[in-house]
Structures are given as structure tokens and as C-alpha cells.
C-alpha positions in Angstrom: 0.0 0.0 0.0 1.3 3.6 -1.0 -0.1 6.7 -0.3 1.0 10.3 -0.5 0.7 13.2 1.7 1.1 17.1 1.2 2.2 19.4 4.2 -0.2 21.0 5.7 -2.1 24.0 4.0 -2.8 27.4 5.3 0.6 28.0 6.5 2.2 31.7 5.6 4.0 32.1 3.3 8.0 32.8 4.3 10.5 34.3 2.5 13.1 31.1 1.6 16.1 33.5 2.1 15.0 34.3 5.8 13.3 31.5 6.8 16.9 29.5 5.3 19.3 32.5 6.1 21.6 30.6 8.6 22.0 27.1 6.0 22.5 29.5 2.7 25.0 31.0 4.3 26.8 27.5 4.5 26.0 25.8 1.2 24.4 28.8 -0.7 21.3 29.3 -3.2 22.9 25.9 -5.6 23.4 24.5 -2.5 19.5 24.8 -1.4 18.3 24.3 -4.6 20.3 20.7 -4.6 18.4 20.1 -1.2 15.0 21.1 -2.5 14.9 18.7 -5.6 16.2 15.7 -3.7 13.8 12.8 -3.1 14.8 10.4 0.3 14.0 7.2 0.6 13.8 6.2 4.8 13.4 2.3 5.3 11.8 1.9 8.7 10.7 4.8 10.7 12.7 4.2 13.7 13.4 6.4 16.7 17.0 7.0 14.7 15.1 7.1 11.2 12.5 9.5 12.3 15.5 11.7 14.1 17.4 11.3 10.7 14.4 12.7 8.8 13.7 15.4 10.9 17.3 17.0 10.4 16.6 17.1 6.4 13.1 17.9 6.9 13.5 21.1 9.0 16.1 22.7 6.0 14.0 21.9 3.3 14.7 18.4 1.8 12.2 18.1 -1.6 10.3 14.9 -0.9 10.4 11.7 1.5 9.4 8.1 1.7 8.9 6.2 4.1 8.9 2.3 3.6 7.7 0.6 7.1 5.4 -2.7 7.2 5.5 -2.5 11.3 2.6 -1.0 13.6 3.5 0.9 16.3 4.6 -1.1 19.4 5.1 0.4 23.0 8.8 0.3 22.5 8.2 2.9 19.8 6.7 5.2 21.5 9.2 4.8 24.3 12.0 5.9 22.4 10.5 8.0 19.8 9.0 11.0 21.2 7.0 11.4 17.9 4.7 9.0 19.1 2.0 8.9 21.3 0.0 6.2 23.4 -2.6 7.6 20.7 -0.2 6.0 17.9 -0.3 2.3 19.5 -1.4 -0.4 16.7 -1.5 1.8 13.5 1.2 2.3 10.7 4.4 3.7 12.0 5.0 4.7 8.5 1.9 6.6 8.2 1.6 8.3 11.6 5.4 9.2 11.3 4.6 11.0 8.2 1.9 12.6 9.2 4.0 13.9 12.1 6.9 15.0 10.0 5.4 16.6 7.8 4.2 19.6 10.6 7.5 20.5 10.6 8.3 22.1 7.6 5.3 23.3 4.7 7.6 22.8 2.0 8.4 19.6 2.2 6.4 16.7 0.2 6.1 13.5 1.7 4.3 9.7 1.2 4.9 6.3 2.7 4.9 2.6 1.8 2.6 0.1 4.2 4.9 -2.5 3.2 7.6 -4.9 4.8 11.2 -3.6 2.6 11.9 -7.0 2.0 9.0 -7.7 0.7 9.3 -4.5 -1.4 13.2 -5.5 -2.4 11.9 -9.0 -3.6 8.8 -7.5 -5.8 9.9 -4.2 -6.9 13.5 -3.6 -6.1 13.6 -1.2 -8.8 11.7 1.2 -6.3 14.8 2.1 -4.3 16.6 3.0 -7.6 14.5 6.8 -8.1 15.9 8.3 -5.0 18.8 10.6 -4.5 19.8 8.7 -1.6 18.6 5.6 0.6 18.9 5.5 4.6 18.7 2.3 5.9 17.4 1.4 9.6 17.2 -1.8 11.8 17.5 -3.9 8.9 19.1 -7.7 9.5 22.1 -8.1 7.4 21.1 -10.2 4.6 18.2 -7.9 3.4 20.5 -4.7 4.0 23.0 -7.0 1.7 20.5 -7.2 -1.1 19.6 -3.8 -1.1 23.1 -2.7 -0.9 23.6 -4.6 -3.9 21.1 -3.1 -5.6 21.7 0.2 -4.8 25.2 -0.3 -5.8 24.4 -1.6 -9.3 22.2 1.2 -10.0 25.1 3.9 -8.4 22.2 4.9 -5.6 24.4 5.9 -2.3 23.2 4.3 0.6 23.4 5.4 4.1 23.1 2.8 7.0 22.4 3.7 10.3 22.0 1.6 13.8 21.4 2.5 17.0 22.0 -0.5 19.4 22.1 0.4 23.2 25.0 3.1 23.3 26.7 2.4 20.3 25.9 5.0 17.5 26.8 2.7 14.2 26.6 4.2 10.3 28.1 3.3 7.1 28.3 5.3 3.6 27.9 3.0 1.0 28.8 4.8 -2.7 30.2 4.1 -5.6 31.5 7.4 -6.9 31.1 10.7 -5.1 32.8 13.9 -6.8 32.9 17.5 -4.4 33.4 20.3 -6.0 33.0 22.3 -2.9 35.0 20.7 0.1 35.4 24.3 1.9 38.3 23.3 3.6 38.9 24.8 7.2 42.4 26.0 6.7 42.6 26.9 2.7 45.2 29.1 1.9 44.5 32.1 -0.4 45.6 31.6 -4.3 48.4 34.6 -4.9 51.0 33.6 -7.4 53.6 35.8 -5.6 56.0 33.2 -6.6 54.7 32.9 -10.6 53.1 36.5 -10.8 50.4 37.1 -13.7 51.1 39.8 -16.3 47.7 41.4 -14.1 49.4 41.4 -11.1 52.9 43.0 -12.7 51.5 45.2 -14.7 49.4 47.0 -11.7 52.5 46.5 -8.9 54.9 48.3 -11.0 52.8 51.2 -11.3 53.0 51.8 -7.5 55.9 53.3 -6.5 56.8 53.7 -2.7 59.0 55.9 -2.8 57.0 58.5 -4.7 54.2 58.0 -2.1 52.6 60.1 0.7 52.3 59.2 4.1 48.9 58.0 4.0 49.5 56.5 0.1 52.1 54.6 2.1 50.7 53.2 5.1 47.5 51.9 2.9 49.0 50.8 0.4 47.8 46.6 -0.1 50.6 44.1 1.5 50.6 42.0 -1.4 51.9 44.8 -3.4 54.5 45.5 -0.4 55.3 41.5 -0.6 56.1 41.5 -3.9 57.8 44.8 -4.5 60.3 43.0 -1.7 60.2 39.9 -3.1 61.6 41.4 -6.4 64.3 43.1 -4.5 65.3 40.5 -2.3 65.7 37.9 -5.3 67.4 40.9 -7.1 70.2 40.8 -4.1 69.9 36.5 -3.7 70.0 35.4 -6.7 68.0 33.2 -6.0 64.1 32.3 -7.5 62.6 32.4 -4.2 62.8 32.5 0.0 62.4 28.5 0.8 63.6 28.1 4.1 63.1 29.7 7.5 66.2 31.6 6.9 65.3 33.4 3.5 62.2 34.1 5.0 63.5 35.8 7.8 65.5 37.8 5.8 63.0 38.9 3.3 60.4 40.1 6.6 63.9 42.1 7.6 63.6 43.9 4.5 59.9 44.5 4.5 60.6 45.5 7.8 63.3 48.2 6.9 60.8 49.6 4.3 58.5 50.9 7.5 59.0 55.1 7.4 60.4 56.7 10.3 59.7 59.9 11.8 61.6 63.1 12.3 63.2 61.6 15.0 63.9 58.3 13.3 61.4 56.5 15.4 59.4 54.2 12.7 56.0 55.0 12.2 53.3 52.6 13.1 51.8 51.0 9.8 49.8 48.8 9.9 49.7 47.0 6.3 53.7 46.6 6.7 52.9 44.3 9.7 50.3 42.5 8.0 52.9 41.8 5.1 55.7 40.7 7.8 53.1 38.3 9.3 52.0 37.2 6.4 55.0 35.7 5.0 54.7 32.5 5.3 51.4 31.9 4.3 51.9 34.1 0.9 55.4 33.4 -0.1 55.0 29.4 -0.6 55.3 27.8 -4.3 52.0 27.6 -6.2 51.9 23.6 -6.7 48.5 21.6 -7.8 47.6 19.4 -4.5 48.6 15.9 -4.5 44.9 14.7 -4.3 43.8 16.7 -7.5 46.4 15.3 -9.3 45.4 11.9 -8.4 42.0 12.8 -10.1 43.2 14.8 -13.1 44.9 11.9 -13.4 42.0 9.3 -12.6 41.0 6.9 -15.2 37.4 8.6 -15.1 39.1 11.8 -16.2 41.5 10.4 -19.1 38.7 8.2 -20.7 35.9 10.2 -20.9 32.4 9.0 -22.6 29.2 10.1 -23.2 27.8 8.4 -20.0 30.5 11.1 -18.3 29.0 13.1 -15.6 30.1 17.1 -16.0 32.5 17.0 -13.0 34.7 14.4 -14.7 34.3 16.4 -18.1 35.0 20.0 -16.5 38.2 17.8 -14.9 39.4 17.1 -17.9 39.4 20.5 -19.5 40.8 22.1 -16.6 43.8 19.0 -17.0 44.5 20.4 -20.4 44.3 24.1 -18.8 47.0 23.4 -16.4 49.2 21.2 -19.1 48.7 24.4 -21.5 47.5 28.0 -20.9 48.0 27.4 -16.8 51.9 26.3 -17.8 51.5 24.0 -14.4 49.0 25.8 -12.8 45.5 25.4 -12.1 42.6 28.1 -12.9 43.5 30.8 -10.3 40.8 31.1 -8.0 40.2 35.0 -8.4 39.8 36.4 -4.6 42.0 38.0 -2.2 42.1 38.3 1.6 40.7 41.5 3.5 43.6 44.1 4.4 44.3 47.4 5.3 44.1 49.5 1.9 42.1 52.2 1.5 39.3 51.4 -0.5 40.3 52.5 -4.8 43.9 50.1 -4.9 41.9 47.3 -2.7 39.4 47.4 -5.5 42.1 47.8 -8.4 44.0 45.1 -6.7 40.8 42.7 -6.9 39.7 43.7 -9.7 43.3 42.0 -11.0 42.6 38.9 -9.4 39.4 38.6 -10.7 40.6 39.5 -14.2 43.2 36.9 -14.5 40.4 34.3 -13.1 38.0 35.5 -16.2 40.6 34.7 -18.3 41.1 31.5 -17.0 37.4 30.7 -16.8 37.0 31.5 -20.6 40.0 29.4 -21.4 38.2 26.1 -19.5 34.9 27.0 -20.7 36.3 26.8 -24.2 37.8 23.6 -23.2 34.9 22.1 -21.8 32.9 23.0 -25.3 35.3 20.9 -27.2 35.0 18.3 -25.5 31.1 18.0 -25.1 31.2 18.6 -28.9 33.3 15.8 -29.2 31.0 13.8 -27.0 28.2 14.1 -29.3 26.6 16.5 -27.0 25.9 20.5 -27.4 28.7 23.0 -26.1 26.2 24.3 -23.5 24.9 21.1 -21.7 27.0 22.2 -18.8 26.1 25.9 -17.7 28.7 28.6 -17.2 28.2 28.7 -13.9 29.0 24.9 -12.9 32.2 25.3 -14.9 33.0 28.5 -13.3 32.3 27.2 -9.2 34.6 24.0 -10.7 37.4 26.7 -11.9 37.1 28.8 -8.3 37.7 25.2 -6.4 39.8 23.0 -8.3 42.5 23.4 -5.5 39.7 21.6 -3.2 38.5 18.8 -5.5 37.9 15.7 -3.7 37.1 12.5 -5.0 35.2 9.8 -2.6 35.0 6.1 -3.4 34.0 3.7 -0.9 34.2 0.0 -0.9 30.9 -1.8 -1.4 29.1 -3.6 1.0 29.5 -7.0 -0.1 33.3 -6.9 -0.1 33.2 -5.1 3.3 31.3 -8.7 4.4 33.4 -11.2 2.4 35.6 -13.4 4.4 38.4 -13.2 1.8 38.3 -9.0 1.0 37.8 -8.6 4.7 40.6 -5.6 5.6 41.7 -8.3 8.3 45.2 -6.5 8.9 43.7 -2.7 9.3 40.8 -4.6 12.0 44.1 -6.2 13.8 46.1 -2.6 13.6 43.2 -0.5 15.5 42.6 -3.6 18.0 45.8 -3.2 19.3 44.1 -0.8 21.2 41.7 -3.1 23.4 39.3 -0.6 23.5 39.2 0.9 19.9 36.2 1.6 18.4 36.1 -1.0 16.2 35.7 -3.4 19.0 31.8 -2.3 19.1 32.3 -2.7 15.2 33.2 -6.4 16.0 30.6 -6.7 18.5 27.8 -5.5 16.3 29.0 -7.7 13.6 28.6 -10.9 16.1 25.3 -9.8 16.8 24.6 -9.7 13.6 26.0 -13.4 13.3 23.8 -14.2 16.5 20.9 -13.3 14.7 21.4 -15.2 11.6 21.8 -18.3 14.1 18.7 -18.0 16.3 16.4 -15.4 14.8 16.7 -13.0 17.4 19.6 -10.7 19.4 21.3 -11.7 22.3 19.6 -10.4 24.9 16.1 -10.1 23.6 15.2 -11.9 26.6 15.9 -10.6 30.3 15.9 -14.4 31.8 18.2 -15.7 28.5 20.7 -12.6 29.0 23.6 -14.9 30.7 23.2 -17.5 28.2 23.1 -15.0 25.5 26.7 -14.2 27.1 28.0 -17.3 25.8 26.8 -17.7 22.6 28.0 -14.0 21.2 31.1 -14.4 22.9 31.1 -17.9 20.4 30.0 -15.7 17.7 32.6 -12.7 18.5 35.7 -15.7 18.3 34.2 -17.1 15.1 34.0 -14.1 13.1 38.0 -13.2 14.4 38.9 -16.5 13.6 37.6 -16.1 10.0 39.3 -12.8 9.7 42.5 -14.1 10.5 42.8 -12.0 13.6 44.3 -12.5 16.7 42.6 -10.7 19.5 40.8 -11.4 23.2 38.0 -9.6 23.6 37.2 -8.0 27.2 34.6 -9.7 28.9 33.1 -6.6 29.4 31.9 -5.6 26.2 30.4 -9.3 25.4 28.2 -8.7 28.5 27.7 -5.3 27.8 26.1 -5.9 24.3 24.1 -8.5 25.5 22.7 -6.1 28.3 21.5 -3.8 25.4 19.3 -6.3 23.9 19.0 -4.7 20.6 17.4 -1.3 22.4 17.2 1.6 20.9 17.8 4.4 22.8 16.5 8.0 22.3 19.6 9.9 23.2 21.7 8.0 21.1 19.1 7.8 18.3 19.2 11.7 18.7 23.1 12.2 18.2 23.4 10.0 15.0 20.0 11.5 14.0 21.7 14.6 13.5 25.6 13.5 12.4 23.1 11.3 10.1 21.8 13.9 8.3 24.9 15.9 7.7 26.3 13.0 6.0 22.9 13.1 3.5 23.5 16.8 3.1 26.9 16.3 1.8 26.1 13.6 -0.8 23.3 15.8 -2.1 24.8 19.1 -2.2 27.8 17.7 -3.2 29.2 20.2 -0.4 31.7 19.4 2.3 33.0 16.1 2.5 31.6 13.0 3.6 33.2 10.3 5.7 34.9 6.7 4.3 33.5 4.5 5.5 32.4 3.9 8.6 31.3 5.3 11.4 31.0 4.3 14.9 29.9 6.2 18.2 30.8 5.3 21.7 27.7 6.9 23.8 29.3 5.4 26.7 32.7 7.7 26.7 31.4 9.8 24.1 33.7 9.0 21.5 33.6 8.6 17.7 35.9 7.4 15.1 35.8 6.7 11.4 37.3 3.6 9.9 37.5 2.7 5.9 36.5 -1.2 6.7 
């Protein structure tokens, strides 16, 4: 049974740009616009599932589904504070809708009253028409076949588990490209080592030494950096400051360019001390990163084909950018850092930058035209303004590829060695990794998790702590786990708990947010918190 559901009418209308100010700011109007035409697929509207929704609901995800064939229990409304005793007996996916859908007017939404192994076995080709699957409280084999099939069809999957206090997800994709990693600690693009005709052309009409006072003291410190970067490799001899030494030596000289009063104290200027502090995070060699070489070099980039998504075809043109017009060089990214200037030479000085960028946009675009023609497809299937973000952020490309599921779960593909590396730490996180794989294993064997029962709890002790030495003995690995832990896990019972639930809820959803904005960058592959020291690690298993 399917049925769909509208939000709720009557609402007022908000302006998106208020009512979204504080996300736009992070992953802008593309970014939002990415969110809005995405289409979720949630399978099983657990207390994680339904926390998980709500943090894509509340910024404005398109659409949802819901595929649940379970009524609602009395555990459920336990740990789900979406529920109410009111809720006991009917569809979890229905009443969870219903519910979710008060929280945001934009947002479509519809559910499935059926069982998602029934659906996988009748229709699989139903998960296949979302942006993105999250998968709850499913037992391994079914989340194996849907992994499978998602995987074949190049659908990312997200699988998320709550399981007493252990917080558990996994990314399952094939291929995911970022454009836009915003990197915490990128370093400004400007080419004072390799400077553009632009940038020459404009610092050579400045003369200091014709300057007044006030000309002086505002005038940019990227002009004052190269204008002593000339003169110290004038007196070197040498292409450029590389070691702590040179550099000292060329802030001595920016230094000694500070004027000095009538009394030959020097003056205080401000934009001289932003160039000596700046130094050594402006003079450094203009290189392409290791990791975008790696895809400018990736198979995906060299072999292009019709079936080529734009990122790999805008990757390609900006290749033969840098192995041309960039002699080495990627597609400068156009901005520069705020200073003390006054306002007309920050503005010409920008106004440079963003110049030489133009230039280097048209060259790609150019590029990019070719090769589409060559691909049989019209110069302007990709818009201007996809190859022109790609130009502004080539020095942030990332490129995620994670291992599929079924390898991850084959004996002989096992990464047995990396598993024996982090348990050398007896409390790693991947000991709750082990753990929930065992229970996993102690499902398959009796049809329920150990623990299920309050008076089979102590036998339950011995038969994971069977299961636990069974799977490290297929692994190959060597390792004794702590009592502890196996009585721990067999404590939990398979509980979900609302706090926990709560936590990956939300880490969930940023992970979805990523792989649909194609913003930021998503973890490899896996993910496991430890609610009881409030720890978290990721681990490519």
C-alpha cells in the first residue's frame, strides 16, 4: 500500500532566504536548490530514522518516503517522542509522516505500508529513483541485497544503527565527486611566486618611494610583498625564500621599508605588519595538490564518454588548462584576503585577481565546449556557472569512493590486517564494530539478538562471545576480547535508545547533506559512536 501526503495547507508564506538564512550562508542558493529537488527514501521509521528525517526535513529536503510494514509497538513510543500512546497499533509509517510533515510546509512526503523486504523482492527497482537511501534496523542479509542493488544502479546508501549506546553508520557509494569541500584552513591563491602579467602590470605602477604618508601606510601588503620579493631575489640570486632563513631575511627587508619619523622612530603602519606576518602563508610555491592530481589523473578523467557526468568532463578541460594556458597551474581562483588598503587600490587590486580568473574561466569553458562537442553533446549542456564554481575550487577537488558492501562482508576481502592494527588498542572503536557484527551473526543463528530476553541474558553471554571468536577466527585476527563488552552488548538487547538515536540523528543527516549538495566532505567508511565515553571514530572497513 502507497499513499501520499502534502504538508499542511494554510501556512504563511515565508520568504526562503529568511526562513533558510543561517543554511544558505553555509552551502548557498545551488546548494539549497540541490536540497529542495532531492527525493529520500527512509526504510523503517525508527526512533534513529525519524531523528534522521527530521534534520533534512526542518532545512527543506524536496520529498520523502517512508517504507515501514510495522505498527507501532510500545517500544516505539518509548524511544520516539514522535509517538503517542494515541499512535499504539497503526502504521508507523503513516503516523510518522503525518508527524513529520508539521515540521516544515515545504516539504512533500508519502509512505509505503509494506515490509522492505517484501518490497526489495517484488519491486527492487523502487529504491533506484531516489537521490539517496537510509537504511534502519535492517538484519544483514536484506541490508546486503539492497546494498547490492543500490550499488548496481550507483544509488548511495546510508546505514544507520542504534544499538544500546553504540551509534553505528556506514556510507555505501560508488562514486562521489565534491566540488565544494570548503576546507577549514585553505590558503589564499596569490601567485607571488609565478606573478600574472595582471598582477605585474598593476604593482609596477606603485611606486613607494614616490608615495605620501597616507599612500604609504594603505597601500595593499601583497603589493609590499612583492615589490620586496623582487628586490630580495634581485640581491639573492635566488628564484625564491624556501627556508626559515630566506624568509627571515625577506620580513627584515619589509621591515626596513617601514617610514620613520623626524626623529627616526618608525612610524606605526599597519599594512607593513600584516605583510611581515604574512609571509609564510603568501610566499610558498603555487603547486597543484597531491589529491587533484590523483583525479586529473584518474582513469574517469583520461577516458571520458558520453555516460560522463560534468565534474569528470569539467576535470578534464581544466587538465589540459594546467598542461597548457596554466603552464602547471590550475585556474587561479580570483579572490583575495581582506587588508588594510584604503578602498580604490583594494578594488584595483581585486579587480586584478578577478581578471586573471575571467581569463582562466573563458580558457576552460572553451575547453569544456570541445570536449562535449566531441561527446556528441551540445557546447552548453553544462552551464557557465557549474564550470565556473569547478574553476574557483579546483585546489579543493575531492574525490570519494567507498568499498561496497559485499566486499566489506566477504571473508576473503575482509581488511583483516587494518581490523588487527586498530585492535591493538583493546578498546578501539572498532571493538563495538566487531561486537555488532557478532550480533549480527547471532541473529542469523537463532532469529533474534542476544539479549532479547531478560531471563536468557547470561546465556546469550556465551553464545556472542562464540559468535565474536568465530568471526576473528575467519578474519584471521588474533585478538581477546574484554569480557566486558560481550556482556555489555548482551545487556542492550538490541534497544534503541533516544539519546543515542538523537546524536546520530543529526551526524546522520549531515552525512545526506553532503552527498546531495555535493558540499563538504563525507566520511569513508564507517562510522561508529561510543555513547558510553562519548567518543567517535571513522574507519575505511
Amino acid at each position: 500500500m502507497t499513499s501520499k501526503m502534502a504538508a499542511p495547507r494554510g501556512s504563511p508564506v515565508i520568504d526562503k532566504e529568511k526562513k533558510y538564512d543561517r543554511q544558505l550562508r553555509l552551502w548557498g542558493d545551488h546548494g539549497q536548490a540541490a536540497l529542495e529537488s532531492a527525493h529520500v527514501c527512509l526504510i523503517n521509521a525508527t526512533a534513529t530514522g525519524t531523528e534522521v528525517l527530521k534534520n533534512l526535513i526542518l532545512p527543506g529536503i524536496g520529498s520523502f518516503s517512508i517504507v515501514d510494514g510495522n505498527k507501532i509497538k510500545g517500544e516505539d513510543i518509548g524511544n520516539n517522542f514522535f509517538l503517542d500512546k494515541d499512535s499504539l497499533g497503526r502504521s508507523r509509517a503513516q503516523i510518522t509522516t503525518e508527524l513529520l510533515l508539521e515540521l516544515n510546509s515545504d516539504v512533500r512526503g508519502d509512505f509505503v505500508e509494506e515490509s522492505p523486504e517484501q518490497l526489495l523482492e517484488n519491486n527492487p527497482q523502487y529504491f533506484t529513483s531516489f537521490s539517496i537511501v537510509i537504511a534502519t534496523d535492517l538484519v544483514e542479509r536484506t541490508l546486503l541485497d539492497l546494498a547490492a542493488t543500490l550499488w548496481n544502479a550507483g544509488i548511495p546508501l546510508l546505514v544507520c544503527r542504534s544499538y544500546g549506546f553504540i551509534g553505528y553508520m556506514r556510507l555505501v557509494v560508488k562514486e562521489h565527486t565534491v566540488i565544494e569541500s570548503h576546507p577549514d584552513n585553505a590558503r589564499d591563491d596569490l601567485r607571488l611566486d609565478c606573478p600574472f602579467p595582471g598582477l605585474v602590470e598593476f604593482a609596477d605602477s606603485l611606486d613607494l618611494s614616490q608615495m605620501t604618508k597616507q599612500e604609504h601606510m594603505h597601500t595593499p601588503y601583497l603589493i609590499l610583498i612583492y615589490k620586496f620579493l623582487e628586490k630580495w631575489k634581485a640581491e639573492h640570486g635566488s628564484d625564491f625564500p624556501k627556508n626559515y632563513k630566506e624568509k627571515e631575511s625577506l620580513r627584515q627587508m619589509i621591515r626596513s621599508g617601514i617610514l620613520v619619523n623626524k626623529d627616526g622612530v618608525p612610524e606605526i603602519e599597519e599594512n607593513f605588519d600584516e605583510a611581515i606576518k604574512s609571509v609564510n602563508a603568501t610566499v610558498l610555491p603555487t603547486r597543484v595538490p597531491s589529491g587533484v592530481q590523483d583525479i586529473l589523473r584518474d582513469p574517469s578523467c583520461v577516458n571520458l564518454t558520453s555516460e560522463s557526468s560534468s565534474f569528470w568532463v569539467i576535470a578534464q578541460a581544466a587538465k589540459q588548462f594546467v598542461d597548457n594556458e596554466g603552464n602547471g597551474k590550475l585556474p587561479l581562483r580570483g579572490s583575495i584576503p581582506d587588508m588594510t588598503a584604503d578602498s580604490k587600490r583594494y578594488i584595483q587590486l581585486q579587480s586584478v585577481y578577478m581578471e586573471q580568473a575571467k581569463q582562466d574561466f573563458a580558457a576552460v569553458a572553451s575547453r569544456v565546449h570541445q570536449i562535449l562537442v566531441s561527446l556528441g553533446k551540445t557546447p552548453d549542456s553544462i552551464p557557465d556557472m557549474e564550470i565556473k564554481l569547478f574553476c574557483k575550487n579546483t585546489q579543493f577537488l575531492r574525490l570519494v569512493r567507498c568499498r561496497s558492501l559485499a566486499q566489506e562482508y566477504t571473508r576473503d576481502t575482509c581488511s583483516a590486517s587494518d581490523i588487527a592494527s586498530h585492535l591493538e588498542n583493546p578498546d578501539s572503536e572498532v571493538v563495538l564494530y566487531v561486537l555488532l557484527r557478532a550480533a549480527d551473526r547471532f541473529y542469523n543463528q537463532y532469529n533474534r539478538f542476544p539479549g532479547s530476553y531478560d531471563d536468557q541474558v547470561e546465556g546469550d553471554t556465551f553464545k556472542l562471545k562464540s559468535c565474536v571468536h568465530n568471526i576473528l577466527h575467519e578474519w584471521g585476527v588474533n585478538f581477546t576480547m574484554k569480557d566486558d563488552y560481550i556482556n555489555e552488548m548482551c545487556r542492550y538487547g538490541a534497544a534503541e535508545l533516544h539519546s543515542v538515536a538523537a546524536f546520530l540523528g543529526g551526524a546522520a543527516a549531515q552525512e545526506v547533506i553532503k552527498i546531495i549538495t555535493h558540499q563538504f566532505v563525507p566520511f569513508n567508511n564507517t562510522y561508529i559512536y561510543n555513547g558510553i565515553t562519548a567518543t567517535s571514530a571513522t574507519f575505511q572497513l
